[in-house]
N, C-alpha and C positions, 0 to 999 in steps of 0.2 A: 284209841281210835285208829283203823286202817281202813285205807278206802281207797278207789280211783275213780277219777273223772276224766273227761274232757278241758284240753287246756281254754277252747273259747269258751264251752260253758259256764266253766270256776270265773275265768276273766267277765262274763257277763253279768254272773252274779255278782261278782266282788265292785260290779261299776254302778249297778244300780245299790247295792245297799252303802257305797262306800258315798251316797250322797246325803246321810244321815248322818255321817260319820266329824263330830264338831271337831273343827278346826282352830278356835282359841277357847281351853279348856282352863279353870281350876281341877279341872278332873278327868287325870290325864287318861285314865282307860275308855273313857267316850273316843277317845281317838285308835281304837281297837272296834277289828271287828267280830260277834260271836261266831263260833262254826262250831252245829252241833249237828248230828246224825238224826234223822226225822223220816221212820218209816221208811225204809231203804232211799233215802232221800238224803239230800247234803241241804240243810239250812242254813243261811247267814242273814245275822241281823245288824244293825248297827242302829245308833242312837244320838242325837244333841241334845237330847231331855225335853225339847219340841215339840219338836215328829222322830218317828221310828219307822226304818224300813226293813219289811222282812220278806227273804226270796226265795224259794226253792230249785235246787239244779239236779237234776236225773246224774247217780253216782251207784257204782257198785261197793256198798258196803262190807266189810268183812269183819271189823268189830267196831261198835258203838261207842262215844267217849264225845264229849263236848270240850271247845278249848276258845278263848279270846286271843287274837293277832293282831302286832298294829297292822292298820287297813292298808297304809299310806307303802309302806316296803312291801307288804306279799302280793297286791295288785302291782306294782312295779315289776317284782321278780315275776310273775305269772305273765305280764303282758310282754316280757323278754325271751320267750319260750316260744318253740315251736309250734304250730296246731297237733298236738297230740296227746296221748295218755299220759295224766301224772298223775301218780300214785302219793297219796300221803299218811306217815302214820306217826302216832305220838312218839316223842321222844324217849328212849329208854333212860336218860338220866333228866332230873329238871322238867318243867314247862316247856314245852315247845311242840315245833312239828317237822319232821323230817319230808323234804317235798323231794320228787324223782321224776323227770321227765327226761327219756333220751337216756342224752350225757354229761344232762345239766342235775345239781344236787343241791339244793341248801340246806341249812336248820336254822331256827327262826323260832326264836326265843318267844314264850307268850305268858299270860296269864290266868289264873284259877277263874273259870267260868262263872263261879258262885259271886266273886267282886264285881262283873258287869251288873250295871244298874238293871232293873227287870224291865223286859221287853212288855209293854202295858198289850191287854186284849181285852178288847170290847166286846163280850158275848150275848149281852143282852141289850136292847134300846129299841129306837124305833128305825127300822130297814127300809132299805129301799133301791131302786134299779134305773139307773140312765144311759144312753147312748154314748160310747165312748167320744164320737164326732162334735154331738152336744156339748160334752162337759167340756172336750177342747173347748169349743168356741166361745163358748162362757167364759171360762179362763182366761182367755188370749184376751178378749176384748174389756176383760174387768180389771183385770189384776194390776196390769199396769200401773192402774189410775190410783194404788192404795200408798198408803205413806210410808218412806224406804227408813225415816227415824224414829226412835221409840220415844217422840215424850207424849205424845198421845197414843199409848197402845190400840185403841181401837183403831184405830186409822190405819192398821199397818197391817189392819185384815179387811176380808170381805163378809158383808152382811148376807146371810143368805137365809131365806125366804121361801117358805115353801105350802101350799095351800093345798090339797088333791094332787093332781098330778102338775100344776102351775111351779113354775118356781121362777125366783129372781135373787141378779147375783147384783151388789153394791157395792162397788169402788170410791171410796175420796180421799183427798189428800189435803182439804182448805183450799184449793184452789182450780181442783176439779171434779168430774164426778162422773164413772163412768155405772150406768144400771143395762142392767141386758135379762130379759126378759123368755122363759122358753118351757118346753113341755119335760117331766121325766118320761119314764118306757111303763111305767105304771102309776095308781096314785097310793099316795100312803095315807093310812085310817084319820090320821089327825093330823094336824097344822104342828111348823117347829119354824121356830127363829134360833141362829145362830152366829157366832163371827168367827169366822176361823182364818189364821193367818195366811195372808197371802204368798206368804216363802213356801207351806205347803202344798197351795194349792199349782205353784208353779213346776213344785216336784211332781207332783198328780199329772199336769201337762207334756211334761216330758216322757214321761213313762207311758203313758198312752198311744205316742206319737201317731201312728196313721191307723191304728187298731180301731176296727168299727167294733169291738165287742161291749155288750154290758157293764158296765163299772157298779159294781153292788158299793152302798153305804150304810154302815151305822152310827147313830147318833146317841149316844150312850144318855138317859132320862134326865141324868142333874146337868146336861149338854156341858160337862167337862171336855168330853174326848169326841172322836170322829175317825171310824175302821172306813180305809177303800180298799177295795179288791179286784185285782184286773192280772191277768195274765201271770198266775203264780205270784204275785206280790202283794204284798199286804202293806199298807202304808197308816199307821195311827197318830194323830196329831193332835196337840192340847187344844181347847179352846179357848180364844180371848171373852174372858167376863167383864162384861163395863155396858154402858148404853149407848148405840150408834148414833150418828144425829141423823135428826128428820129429813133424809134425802129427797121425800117427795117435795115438799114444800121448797129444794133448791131447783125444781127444772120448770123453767117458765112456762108458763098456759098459752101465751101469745106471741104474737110477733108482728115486726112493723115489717121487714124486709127478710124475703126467703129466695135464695137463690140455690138452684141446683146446678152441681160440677162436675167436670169427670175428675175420677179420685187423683189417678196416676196424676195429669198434670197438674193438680193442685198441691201433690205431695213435692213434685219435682220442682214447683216455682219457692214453693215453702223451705225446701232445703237449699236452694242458692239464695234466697233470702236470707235465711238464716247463719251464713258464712260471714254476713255482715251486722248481725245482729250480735254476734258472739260480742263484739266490740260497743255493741250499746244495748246494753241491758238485755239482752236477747229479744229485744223488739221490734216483731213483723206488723205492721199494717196493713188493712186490708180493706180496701174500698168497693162498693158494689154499686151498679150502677148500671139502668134499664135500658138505658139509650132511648127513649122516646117509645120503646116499643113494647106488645105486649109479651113478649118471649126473650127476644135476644136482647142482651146482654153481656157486660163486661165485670172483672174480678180482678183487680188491681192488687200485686202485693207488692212491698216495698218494703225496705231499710235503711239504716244509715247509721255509720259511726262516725262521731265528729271530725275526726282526726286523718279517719282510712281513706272514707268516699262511702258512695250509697249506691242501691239496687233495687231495679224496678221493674218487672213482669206483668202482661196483662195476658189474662186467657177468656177463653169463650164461656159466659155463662148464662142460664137462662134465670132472668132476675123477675120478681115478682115484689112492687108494694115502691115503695120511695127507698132514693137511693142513699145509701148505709154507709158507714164510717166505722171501722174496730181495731184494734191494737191486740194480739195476743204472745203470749209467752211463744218464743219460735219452736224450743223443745217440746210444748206440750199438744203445738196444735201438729207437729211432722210426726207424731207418737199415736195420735190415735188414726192420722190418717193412714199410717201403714199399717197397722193392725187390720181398717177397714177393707183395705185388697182394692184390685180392680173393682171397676162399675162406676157410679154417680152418686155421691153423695151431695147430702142436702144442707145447706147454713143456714140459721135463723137466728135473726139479730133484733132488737128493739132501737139500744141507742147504745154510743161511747161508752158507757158507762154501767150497763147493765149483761149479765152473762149470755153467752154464743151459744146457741146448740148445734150441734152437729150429728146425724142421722147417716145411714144405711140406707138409700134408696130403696133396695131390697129387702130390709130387714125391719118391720114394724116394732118388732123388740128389744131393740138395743136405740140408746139416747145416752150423748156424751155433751157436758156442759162446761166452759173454759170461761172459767172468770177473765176481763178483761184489764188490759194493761192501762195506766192511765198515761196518756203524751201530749202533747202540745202540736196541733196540727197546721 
């Protein structure tokens, strides 16, 4: 192998695939990343047996040869180098690579390409095309809500749903539930359920970052696996097999008491709320109450740890129906309201002891539901 590239471009490669790249391993070459020659092209892959990320960087090739690196040293060495040309070519003794930028030199031991696990490709399934903006939002506003521990695998991905061009994405964790609801950029011939881990779809997220372009997907027929494609990268991830539970049947039809807030202050009371909650149980309170009127309105939060002292905010809200009484986890309700951004969101409560919903003023398709804390009022 002999070649040169760009030192940001090797570095940009080596940053998005080096985020495949497992970190507690029985199998220490997952912690290497591949670099093969592809069509006058520089490839790197990397793998956790998960998901696999694969990326293309513009290089001048001059002989062909594949090699695995750990990931974790040659993105170090790379990102200690100048912005300039480096030249790299296989080593003439052993495995390795000889890297030259400047008047900087190393060599950097590696491994027989053929021992890296096989980078999995989806060639065939049923395809499809979404808005890069879309699938962010979908993400941001879902993923959160999935379970961060594996004794329920499914939990720890998203349900995702897709009808014509309709799709919706499923977040829970047992004690929340975030669904968000939105269009693709085209519709696909037939209907597909899937659950795909949430750790990928977070990778998906970042990689997108403010890129309005199409994100193509495949979903391979036995919906083992799942190809994205966005800007020179190819990301393919396993899919979780098991049976989601019945999220419609968890988002209430009604409500006794609906109040609408603005976000920002609701997230800011909820967080000095929540400084005090760390010390008991993480429990905010939150009281709603019409005032006699038929708009305005008050939104009481409060906390208290036995030991510290307590904490109490009241902001403006427009309350509709009899006034309300709720307890929520502090983490989970300051979590989806900064997700939510500026604007007005909406709360809908029945009683103590029955699940919160929380809405998007703006967004008809998204609904996040916070099982309630029980407390002694």
């Amino acid at each position: 192998m002999r070649l040169s590239c760009l030192q940001e471009n090797l570095l940009r490669g080596l940053s998005i695939a080096g985020r495949a790249v497992a970190t507690r391993t029985t199998l220490p070459i997952t912690q290497n990343v591949l670099i093969t020659t592809d069509q006058s092209m520089l490839k790197l892959s990397a793998t956790n047996l998960e998901i696999a990320i694969t990326t293309w960087i513009g290089a001048q090739v001059e002989e062909e040869g594949s090699i695995t690196i750990p990931s974790r040293l040659l993105t170090d060495f790379v990102n200690s180098l100048s912005p300039e040309r480096i030249d790299i070519e296989s080593t003439s003794q052993g495995l390795g690579l000889e890297l030259k930028c400047g008047s900087y030199e190393a060599r950097i031991n590696g491994s027989d390409a053929d021992d890296f696990p096989p980078i999995p490709t989806v060639d065939e399934g049923i395809a499809g095309k979404i808005n890069g903006q879309t699938l962010k939002e979908a993400i941001t506003r879902v993923a959160f809500a999935a379970a961060a521990e594996d004794s329920r695998p499914v939990l720890t991905g998203i349900k995702v749903e897709i009808d014509g061009d309709d799709f919706t994405f499923a977040g829970a964790d047992g004690f929340r539930l975030a669904v968000y609801k939105g269009k693709l950029a085209e519709a696909l011939p037939e209907n597909v359920e899937f659950i795909i881990p949430s750790r990928s779809l977070q990778e998906i997220n970042r990689l997108i970052g403010s890129s309005d372009d199409i994100v193509e997907f495949t979903i391979t027929e036995a919906k083992s696996q799942a190809l994205f494609r966005l800007n020179n990268v190819e990301i393919v991830s396993q899919l979780i097999q098991g049976a989601f539970p019945n999220y419609s049947q968890l988002v209430p039809e009604s409500y006794s008491t609906r109040a609408i807030i603005d976000s920002s202050s609701f997230l800011r009371a909820t967080r000095t709320a929540s400084i005090f909650a760390r010390d008991g149980s993480g429990i905010v309170r939150l009281e709603m109450s019409a005032n006699g009127t038929d708009t305005e309105g008050s939104l009481q939060i409060s906390s208290r740890a036995e030991e510290l002292g307590d904490n109490q905010s009241q902001i403006q809200a427009n309350v509709e129906g009899d006034d309300s009484k709720i307890a929520f986890n502090a983490k989970y309700l300051a979590e989806v309201l900064d997700v939510l951004g500026n604007g007005q969101v909406v709360l809908e409560t029945t009683s103590p002891s029955s699940p919160g919903v929380i809405k998007s003023i703006n967004n008809d398709g998204y609904v996040h539901v916070v099982m309630p804390m029980f407390v002694q009022w």
